[in-house]
C-alpha positions in Angstrom: -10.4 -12.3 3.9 -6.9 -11.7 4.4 -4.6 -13.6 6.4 -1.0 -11.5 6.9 0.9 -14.2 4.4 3.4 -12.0 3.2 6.3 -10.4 5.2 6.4 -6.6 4.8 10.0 -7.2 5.4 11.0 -8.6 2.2 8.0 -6.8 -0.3 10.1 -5.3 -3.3 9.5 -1.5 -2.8 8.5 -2.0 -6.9 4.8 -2.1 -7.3 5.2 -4.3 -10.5 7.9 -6.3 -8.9 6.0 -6.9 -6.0 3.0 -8.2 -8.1 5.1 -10.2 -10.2 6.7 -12.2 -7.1 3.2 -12.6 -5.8 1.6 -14.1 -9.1 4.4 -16.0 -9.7 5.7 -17.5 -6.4 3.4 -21.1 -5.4 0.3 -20.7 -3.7 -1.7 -23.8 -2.3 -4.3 -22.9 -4.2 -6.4 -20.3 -6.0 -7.9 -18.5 -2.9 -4.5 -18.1 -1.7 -3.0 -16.6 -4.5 -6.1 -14.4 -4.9 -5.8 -13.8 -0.9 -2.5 -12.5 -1.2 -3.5 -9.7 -3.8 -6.6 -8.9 -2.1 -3.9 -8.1 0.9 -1.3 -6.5 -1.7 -4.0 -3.9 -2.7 -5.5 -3.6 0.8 -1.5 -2.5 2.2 -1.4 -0.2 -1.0 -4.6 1.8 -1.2 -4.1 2.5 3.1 -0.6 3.4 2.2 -2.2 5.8 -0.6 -4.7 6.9 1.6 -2.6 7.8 3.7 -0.1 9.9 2.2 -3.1 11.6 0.7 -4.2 12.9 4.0 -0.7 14.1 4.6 -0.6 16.4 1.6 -4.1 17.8 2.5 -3.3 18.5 6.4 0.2 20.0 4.9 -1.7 22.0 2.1 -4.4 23.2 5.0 -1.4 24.2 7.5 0.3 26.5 4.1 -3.4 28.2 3.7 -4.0 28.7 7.6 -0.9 30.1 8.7 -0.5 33.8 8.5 1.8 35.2 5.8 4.5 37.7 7.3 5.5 40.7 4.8 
């Protein structure tokens, strides 16, 4: 389960970067570490899924709305 241990304060805006820092910085242990890019990927894909809704409801508004000639 995830526990908030990063700070989305100071997460590199680099995807790589970010994962780098992650496998790389110490963790207590191996749940942590693996806890900590569980929470990476979790942040990421609701991020993703969300900008994918955006570009649907923006493509739907473009199709509904009436063309003036």
């Amino acid at each position: 389960m995830a526990t908030r241990t990063s700070d989305s304060r100071q997460q590199p805006t680099d995807s790589y970067a970010r994962l780098a820092h992650l496998l790389h910085s110490p963790a207590p242990n191996r749940e942590a570490l693996l806890d900590r890019l569980y929470e990476e990927l979790l942040t990421r894909e609701s991020h993703a899924y969300a900008a994918g809704w955006t570009d649907a409801l923006t493509e739907a508004r473009k199709v509904s709305r009436p063309r003036h000639s």
